[in-house]
C-alpha positions in Angstrom: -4.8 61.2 69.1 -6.8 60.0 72.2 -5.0 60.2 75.6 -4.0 56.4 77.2 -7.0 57.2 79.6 -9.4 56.8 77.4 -8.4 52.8 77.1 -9.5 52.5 79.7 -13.4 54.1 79.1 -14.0 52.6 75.8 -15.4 49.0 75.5 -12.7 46.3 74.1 -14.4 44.4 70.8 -11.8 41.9 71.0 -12.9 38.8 71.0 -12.0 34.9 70.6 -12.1 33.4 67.5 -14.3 30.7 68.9 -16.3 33.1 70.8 -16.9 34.4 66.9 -17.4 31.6 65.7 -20.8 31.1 67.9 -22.2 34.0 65.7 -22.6 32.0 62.8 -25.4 30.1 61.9 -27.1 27.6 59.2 -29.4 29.9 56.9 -27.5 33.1 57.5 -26.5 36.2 55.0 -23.1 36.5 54.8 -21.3 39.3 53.1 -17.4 38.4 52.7 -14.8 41.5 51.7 -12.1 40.8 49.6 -10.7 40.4 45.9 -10.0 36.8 44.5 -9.1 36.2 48.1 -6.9 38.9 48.8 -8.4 40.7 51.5 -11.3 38.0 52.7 -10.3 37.2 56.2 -9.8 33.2 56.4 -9.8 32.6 60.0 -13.2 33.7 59.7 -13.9 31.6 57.1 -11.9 28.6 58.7 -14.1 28.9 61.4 -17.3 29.1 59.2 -16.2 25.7 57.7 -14.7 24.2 61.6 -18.6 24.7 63.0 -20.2 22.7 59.9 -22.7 26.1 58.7 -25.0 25.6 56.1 -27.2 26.8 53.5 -25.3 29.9 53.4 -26.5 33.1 51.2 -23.2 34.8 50.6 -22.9 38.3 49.2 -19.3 38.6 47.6 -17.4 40.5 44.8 -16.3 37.2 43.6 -15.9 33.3 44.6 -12.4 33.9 45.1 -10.5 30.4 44.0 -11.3 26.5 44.9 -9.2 27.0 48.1 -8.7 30.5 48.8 -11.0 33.3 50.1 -14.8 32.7 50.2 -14.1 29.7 47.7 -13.5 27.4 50.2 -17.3 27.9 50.9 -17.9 27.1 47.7 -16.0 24.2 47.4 -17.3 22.5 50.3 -20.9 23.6 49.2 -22.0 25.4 52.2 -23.5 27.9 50.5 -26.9 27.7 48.6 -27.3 31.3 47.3 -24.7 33.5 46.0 -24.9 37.5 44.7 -21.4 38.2 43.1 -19.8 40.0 39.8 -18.4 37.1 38.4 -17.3 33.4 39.7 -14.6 32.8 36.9 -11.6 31.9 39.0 -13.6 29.1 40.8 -14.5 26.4 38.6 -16.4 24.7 41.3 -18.4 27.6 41.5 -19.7 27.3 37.9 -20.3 23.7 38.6 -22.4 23.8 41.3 -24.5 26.3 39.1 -25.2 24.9 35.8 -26.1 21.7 38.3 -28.7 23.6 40.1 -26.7 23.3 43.6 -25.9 27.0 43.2 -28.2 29.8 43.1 -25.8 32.9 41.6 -27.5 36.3 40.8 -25.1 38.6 38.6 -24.4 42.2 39.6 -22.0 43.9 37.5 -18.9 45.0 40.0 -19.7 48.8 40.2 -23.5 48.2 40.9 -22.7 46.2 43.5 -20.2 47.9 45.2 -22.9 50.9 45.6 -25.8 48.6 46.3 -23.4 47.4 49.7 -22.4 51.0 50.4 -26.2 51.9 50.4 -26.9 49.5 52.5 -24.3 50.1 54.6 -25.2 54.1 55.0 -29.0 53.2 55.8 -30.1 53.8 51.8 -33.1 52.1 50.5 -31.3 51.5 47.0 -30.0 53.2 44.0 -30.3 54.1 40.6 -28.9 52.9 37.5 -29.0 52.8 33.7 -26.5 49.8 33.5 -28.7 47.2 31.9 -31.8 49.0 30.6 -32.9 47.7 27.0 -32.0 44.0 27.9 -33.4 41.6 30.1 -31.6 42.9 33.4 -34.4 45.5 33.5 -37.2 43.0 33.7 -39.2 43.2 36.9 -37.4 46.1 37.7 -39.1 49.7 39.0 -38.1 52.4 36.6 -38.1 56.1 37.0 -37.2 58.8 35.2 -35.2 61.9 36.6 -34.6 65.0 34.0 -35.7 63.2 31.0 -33.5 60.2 31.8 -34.5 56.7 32.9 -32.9 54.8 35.5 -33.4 51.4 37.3 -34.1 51.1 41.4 -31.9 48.7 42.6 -32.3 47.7 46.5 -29.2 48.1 49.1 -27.8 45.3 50.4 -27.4 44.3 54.0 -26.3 40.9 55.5 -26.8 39.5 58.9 -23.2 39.4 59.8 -19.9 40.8 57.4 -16.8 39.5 57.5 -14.0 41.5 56.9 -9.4 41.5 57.0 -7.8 44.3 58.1 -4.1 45.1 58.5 -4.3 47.0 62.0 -7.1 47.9 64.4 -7.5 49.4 67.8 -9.5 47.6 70.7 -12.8 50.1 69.6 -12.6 48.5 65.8 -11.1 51.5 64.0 -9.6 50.0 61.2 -6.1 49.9 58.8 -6.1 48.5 55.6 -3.1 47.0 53.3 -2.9 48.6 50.3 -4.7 46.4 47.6 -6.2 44.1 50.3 -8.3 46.7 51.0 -10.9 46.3 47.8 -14.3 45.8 49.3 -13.8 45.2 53.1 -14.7 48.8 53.8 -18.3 48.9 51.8 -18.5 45.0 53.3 -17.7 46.5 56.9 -20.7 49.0 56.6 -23.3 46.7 55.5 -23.9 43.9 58.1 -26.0 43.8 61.1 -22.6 42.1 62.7 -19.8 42.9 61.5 -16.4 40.7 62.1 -12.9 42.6 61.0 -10.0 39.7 61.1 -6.8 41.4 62.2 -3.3 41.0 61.9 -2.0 43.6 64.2 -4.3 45.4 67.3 -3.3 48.1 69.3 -4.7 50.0 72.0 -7.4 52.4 71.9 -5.8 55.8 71.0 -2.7 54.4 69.2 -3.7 54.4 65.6 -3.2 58.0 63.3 -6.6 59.1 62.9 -5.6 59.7 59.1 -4.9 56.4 58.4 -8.3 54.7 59.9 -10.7 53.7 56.8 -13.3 52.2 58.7 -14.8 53.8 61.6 -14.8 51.7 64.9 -18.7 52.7 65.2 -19.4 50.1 62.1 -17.6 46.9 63.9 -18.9 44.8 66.4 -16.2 42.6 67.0 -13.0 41.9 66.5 -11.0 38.7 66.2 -6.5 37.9 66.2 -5.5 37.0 63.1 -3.1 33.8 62.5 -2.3 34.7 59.0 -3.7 35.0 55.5 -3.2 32.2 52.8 -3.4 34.5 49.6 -2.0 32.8 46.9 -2.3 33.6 43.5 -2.9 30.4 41.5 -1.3 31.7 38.1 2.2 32.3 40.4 5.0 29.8 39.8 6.0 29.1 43.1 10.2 29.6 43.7 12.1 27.0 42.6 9.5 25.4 40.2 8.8 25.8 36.3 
């Protein structure tokens, strides 16, 4: 554990969530962490939505729902291009596509995952079989390693990430809750800014070095949290049939 005077030599990367809020812009790449909403920070995406950004290309595991997680963006159709596994749980989502509003490239879950990591570790790509023999593999580069053939598929980066994290210290080392931790830690990796939402931040040095997933060197900022609105739509809320 770091000694308290070292708070005082490291640089705090909190910040306001309007001062975060200035870092987002019409046109932008935006990579969003989370699973069906649990784990996508929505502050962050509140304030997406609050300062009226556009023509969004969003790189997510999934759409989340109509009103939860990166679905929100979805819903009120700020974004134009979309990279995800599957868009199921938001039927807005497949609306705006087979009406040509949506741009939505396929990658299957796993491939994706590693395409972010890549990107995220400073990889050009990597290879994959997942796909060959049906029309995934067209326009793809092929090569073949010891007598096997594999697809090159490119990393992906973003121009700013977006992630939720249970705890964090003022440097950006970061805590995750259990499930909620999914894809925030490839997502944390891969953008040229990366945003963790937190709900509880502590001072430099206070945080078991065991425990830290992500690595204060891969965020840029860090914003307070108000509170997460993951809710599953298939629960009966109490007290209702």
């Amino acid at each position: 554990m770091l000694s308290n005077t070292n708070e005082t030599t490291l640089k705090t990367k909190l910040i306001t969530m309007e001062e975060a809020a200035a870092l987002f812009y019409d046109g932008m790449s935006l990579m969003v962490g989370g699973f069906g909403g649990v784990g996508a920070p929505p502050g962050l995406i509140n304030a997406i939505l609050d300062q009226n950004i556009k023509d969004i290309f969003m790189i997510s595991n999934d759409t989340g729902f109509p009103w939860i997680g990166p679905g929100k963006l979805i819903t009120e159709k700020r974004i134009s291009r979309l990279i995800a596994s599957h868009i199921g749980s938001n039927p807005e989502a497949g609306k705006q596509m087979h009406g040509g509003e949506l741009a939505v490239e396929f990658i299957p879950q796993g491939t994706l995952a590693e395409k972010i990591r890549a990107g995220g570790m400073g990889l050009g790509g990597i290879l994959v079989d997942v796909g060959l023999g049906t029309v995934v593999e067209s326009g793809k580069q092929k090569v073949d390693i010891n007598s096997a053939t594999y697809m090159v598929e490119p990393a992906l980066t973003a121009d700013v990430s977006i992630v939720y994290a249970q705890k964090a210290d003022t440097y950006g080392n970061l805590v995750y809750d259990k499930s909620a931790r999914n894809t925030n830690p490839l997502v944390a990796m891969a953008g040229n800014i990366t945003i963790a939402e937190v709900e509880e931040i502590v001072p430099a040095g206070e945080l078991d070095p065991e425990c830290i997933i992500t690595p204060g060197v891969f965020v840029d900022y860090i914003v307070q949290s108000k509170g997460v609105d993951w809710e599953w739509v298939w629960e009966l809320k109490q007290g209702t049939e």
